[in-house]
C-alpha positions in Angstrom: 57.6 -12.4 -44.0 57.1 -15.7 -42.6 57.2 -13.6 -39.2 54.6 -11.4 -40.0 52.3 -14.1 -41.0 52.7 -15.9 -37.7 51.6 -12.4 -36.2 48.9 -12.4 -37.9 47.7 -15.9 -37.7 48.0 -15.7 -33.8 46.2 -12.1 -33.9 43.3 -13.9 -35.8 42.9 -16.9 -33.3 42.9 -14.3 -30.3 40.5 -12.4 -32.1 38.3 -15.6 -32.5 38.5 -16.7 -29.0 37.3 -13.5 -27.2 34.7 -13.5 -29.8 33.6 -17.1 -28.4 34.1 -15.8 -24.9 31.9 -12.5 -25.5 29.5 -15.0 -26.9 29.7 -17.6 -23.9 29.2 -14.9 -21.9 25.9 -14.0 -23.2 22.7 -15.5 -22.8 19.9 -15.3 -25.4 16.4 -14.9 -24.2 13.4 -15.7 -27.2 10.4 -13.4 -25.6 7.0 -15.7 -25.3 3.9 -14.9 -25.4 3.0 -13.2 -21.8 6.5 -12.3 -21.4 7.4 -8.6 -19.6 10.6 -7.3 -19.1 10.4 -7.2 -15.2 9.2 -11.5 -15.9 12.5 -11.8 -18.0 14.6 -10.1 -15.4 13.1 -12.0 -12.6 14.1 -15.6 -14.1 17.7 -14.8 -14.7 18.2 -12.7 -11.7 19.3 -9.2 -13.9 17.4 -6.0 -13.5 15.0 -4.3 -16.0 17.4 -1.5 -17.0 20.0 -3.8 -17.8 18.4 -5.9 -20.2 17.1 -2.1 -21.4 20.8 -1.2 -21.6 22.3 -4.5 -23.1 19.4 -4.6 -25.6 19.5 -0.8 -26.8 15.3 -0.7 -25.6 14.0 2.6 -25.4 10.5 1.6 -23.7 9.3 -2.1 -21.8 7.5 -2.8 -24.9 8.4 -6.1 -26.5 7.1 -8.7 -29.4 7.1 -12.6 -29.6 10.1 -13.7 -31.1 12.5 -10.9 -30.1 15.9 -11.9 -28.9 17.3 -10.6 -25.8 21.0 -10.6 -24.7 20.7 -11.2 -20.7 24.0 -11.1 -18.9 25.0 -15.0 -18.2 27.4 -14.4 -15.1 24.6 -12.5 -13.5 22.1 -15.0 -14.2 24.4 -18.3 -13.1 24.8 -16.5 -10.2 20.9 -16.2 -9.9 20.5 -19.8 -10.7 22.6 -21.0 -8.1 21.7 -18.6 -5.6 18.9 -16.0 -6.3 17.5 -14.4 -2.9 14.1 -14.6 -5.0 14.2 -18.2 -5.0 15.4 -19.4 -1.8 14.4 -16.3 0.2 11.5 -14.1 -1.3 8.2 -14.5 -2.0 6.4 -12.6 -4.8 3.3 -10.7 -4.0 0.8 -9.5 -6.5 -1.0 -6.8 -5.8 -4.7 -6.2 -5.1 -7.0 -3.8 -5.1 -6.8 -1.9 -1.3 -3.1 -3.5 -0.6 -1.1 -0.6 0.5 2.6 -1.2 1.8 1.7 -1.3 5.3 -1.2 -4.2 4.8 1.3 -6.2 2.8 4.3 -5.7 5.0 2.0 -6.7 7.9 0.4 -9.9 6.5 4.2 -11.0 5.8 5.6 -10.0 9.3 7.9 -7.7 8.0 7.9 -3.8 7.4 7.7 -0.9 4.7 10.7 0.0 5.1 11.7 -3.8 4.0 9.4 -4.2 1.1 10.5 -0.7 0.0 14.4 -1.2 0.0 13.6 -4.9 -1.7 11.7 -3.8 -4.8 13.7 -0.5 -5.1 10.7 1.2 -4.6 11.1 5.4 -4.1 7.2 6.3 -3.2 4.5 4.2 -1.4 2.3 4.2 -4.6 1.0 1.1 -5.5 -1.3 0.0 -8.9 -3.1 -3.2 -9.1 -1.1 -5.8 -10.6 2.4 -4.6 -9.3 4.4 -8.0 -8.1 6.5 -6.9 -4.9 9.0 -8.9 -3.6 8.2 -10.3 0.1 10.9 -11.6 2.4 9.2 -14.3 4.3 10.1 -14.2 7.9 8.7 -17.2 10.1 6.5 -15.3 12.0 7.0 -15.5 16.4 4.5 -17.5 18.4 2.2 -15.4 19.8 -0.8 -15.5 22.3 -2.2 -12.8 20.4 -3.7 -12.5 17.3 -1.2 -10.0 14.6 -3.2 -7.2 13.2 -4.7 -7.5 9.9 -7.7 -7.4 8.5 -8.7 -10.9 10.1 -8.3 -9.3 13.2 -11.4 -7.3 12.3 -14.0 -9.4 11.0 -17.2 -7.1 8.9 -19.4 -6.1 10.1 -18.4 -4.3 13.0 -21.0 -5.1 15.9 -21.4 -1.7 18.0 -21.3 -2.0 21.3 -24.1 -1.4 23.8 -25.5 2.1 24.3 -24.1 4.0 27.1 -26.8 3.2 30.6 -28.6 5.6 31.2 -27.8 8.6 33.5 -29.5 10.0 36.5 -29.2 13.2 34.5 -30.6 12.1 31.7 -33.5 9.7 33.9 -34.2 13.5 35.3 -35.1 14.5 31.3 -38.2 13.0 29.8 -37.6 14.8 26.5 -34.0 12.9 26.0 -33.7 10.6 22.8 -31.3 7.6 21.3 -31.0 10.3 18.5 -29.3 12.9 21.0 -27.5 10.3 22.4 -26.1 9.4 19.4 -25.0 12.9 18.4 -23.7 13.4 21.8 -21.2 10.8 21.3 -20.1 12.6 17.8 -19.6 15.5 19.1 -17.6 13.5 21.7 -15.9 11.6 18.9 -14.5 14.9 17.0 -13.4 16.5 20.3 -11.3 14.3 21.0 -9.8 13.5 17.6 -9.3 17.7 18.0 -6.4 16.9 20.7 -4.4 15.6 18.0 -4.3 18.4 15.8 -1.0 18.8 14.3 0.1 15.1 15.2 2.5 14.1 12.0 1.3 11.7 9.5 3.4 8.7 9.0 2.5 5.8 6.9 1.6 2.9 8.7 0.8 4.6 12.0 -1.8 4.5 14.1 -0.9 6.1 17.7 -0.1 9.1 18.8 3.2 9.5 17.6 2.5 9.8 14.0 -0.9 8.5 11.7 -2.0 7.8 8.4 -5.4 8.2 7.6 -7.1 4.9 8.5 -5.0 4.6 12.1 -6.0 8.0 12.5 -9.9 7.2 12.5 -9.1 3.2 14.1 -7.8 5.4 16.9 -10.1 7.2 17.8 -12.8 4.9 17.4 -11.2 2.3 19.6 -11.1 5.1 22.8 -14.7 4.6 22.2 -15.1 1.1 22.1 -15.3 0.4 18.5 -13.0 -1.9 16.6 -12.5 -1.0 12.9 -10.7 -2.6 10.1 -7.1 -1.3 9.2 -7.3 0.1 5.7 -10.1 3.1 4.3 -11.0 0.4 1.7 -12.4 -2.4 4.2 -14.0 1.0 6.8 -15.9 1.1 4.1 -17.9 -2.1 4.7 -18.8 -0.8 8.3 -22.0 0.2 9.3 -24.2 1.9 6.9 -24.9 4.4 4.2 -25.6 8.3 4.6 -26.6 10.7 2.6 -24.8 13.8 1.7 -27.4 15.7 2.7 -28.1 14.3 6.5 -24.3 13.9 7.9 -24.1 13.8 11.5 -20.7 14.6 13.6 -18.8 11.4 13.9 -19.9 10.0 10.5 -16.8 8.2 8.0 -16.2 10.7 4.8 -14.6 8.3 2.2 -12.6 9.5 -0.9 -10.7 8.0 -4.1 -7.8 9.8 -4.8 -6.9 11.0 -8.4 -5.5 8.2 -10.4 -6.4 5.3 -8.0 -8.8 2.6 -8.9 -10.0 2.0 -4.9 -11.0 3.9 -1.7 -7.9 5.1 -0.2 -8.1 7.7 2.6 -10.8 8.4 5.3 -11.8 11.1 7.3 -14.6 11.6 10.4 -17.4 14.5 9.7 -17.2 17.2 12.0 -20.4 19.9 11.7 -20.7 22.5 8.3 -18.6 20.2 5.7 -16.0 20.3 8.0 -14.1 16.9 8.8 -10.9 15.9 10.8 -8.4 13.6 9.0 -4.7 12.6 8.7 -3.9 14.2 5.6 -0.3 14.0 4.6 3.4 14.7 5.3 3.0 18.1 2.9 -0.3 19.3 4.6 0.8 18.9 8.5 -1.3 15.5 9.4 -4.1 15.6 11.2 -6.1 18.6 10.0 -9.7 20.6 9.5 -10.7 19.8 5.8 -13.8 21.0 4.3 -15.5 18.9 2.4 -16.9 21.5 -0.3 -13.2 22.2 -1.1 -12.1 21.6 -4.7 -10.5 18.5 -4.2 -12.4 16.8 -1.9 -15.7 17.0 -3.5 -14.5 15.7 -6.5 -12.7 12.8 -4.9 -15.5 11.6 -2.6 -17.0 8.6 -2.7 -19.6 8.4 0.4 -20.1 8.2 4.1 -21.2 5.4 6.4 -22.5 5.7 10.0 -21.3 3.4 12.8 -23.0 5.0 15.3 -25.9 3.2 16.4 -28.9 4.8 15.6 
């Protein structure tokens, strides 16, 4: 009997001391005012879904006063040693920051900023906070692209002399002028029909939307700034009604809060843009199309007048 007590007694104190170990092992986070799970997760170095999983939460919703169970070797490990504190930055995003801006103001790349924040698309909201691995960036003797770069407004550059050919014709205006260089515009953005998109480009071997237009702009001796959102600030406003070929065509995609993709205005609602992965590129849109008149916002004119 006296045995079976001793069994017992030493069953009991086992019993005790892995309770006291489950307990040490556990840390117990009080949620404040303010607090989110992703803030939570970010102090003690866990992820969102395992405070989700540990704490048996169905949705990120939480209320002041709640009691979270955070996993304490994880988050020693984070206080001795979290990337995020000796290594990252954290970025909150604006309204225009897309993943390329961002990687490029940091001097380091989508791909990066992607694999970092466990991101598995390129959309961004206003608000998100992205993790940024800040690289020293290189001496340069150059200036690295961003929207610095491209101060606003854009000052266009002198009008092309005059020709003997056109010193032969009285009747020539600016206003033909203008148009001529267009029409000159559009033609050659034509000789990149078909070139893929890719996000972040903005040269031959693949474009997005805004390196698309920068592109062919610069052949022509016009600077622009990176992203749609800031091409917007460029030169001025123009009616619907009186587009001219080499106008900017701006739009707002579905769900966005900002100006997000930009095209250049061809002839007959027609425009040329670098549309996406899924629709080839750089394509012919028409602007009376179902989804691109509800999603435009305006034009603007860069040409001189």
């Amino acid at each position: 009997m006296r045995k079976y007590l001793h069994i017992i007694g030493l069953t009991a104190i086992l019993l005790i001391f892995q309770a006291g170990t489950a307990l040490a092992a556990q840390t117990v986070h009080t949620v404040k005012a303010g607090d989110t799970l992703w803030d939570i997760a970010n102090k003690y170095g866990v992820s969102v879904s395992s405070l989700q999983q540990n704490n048996r939460l169905s949705s990120d919703q939480l209320q002041i006063g709640m009691k979270l169970i955070v996993n304490s070797t994880t988050a020693a490990r984070s206080q001795s040693s979290s990337p995020a504190a000796d290594t990252n930055t954290v970025y909150t995003v604006r309204s225009g920051d897309n993943l390329w801006t961002i990687a490029s103001n940091f001097n380091t790349t989508v791909e990066q900023l992607m694999s970092l924040n466990n991101l598995s698309s390129d959309r961004l909201n206003v608000g998100d906070r992205l993790y940024v691995k800040a690289v020293p960036r290189p001496a340069a003797t150059t200036p690295t692209p961003s929207r610095a770069v491209y101060p606003k407004p854009v000052t266009p550059p002198p009008a092309p002399a005059v020709t003997e050919q056109q010193d032969s014709n009285p009747g020539s205006t600016g206003d033909e002028a203008e148009i001529d260089l267009g029409t000159r515009i559009c033609q050659f953005g034509a000789k990149y029909l078909g070139t893929p998109y890719r996000y972040g480009g903005s040269s031959p071997g693949g474009f997005d939307c805004s390196g698309f237009v920068g592109y062919v702009y610069k052949q022509h001796g016009y600077n622009l700034p990176r992203v749609a959102a800031d091409i917007y600030g460029v030169g001025v406003a123009v009616d619907k009604a009186n587009l001219r070929p080499g106008d900017l065509l701006f739009f707002k995609g579905r769900g966005t809060s900002y100006i997000n993709h930009v095209g250049i205005y061809v002839s007959d609602n027609k425009f040329i843009h670098s549309s996406s992965p899924r629709s080839g590129g750089v394509i012919y849109s028409y602007l009376n199309s179902s989804y691109y008149s509800q999603t435009y916002i305006g034009a603007r004119r860069v040409l001189p007048e």
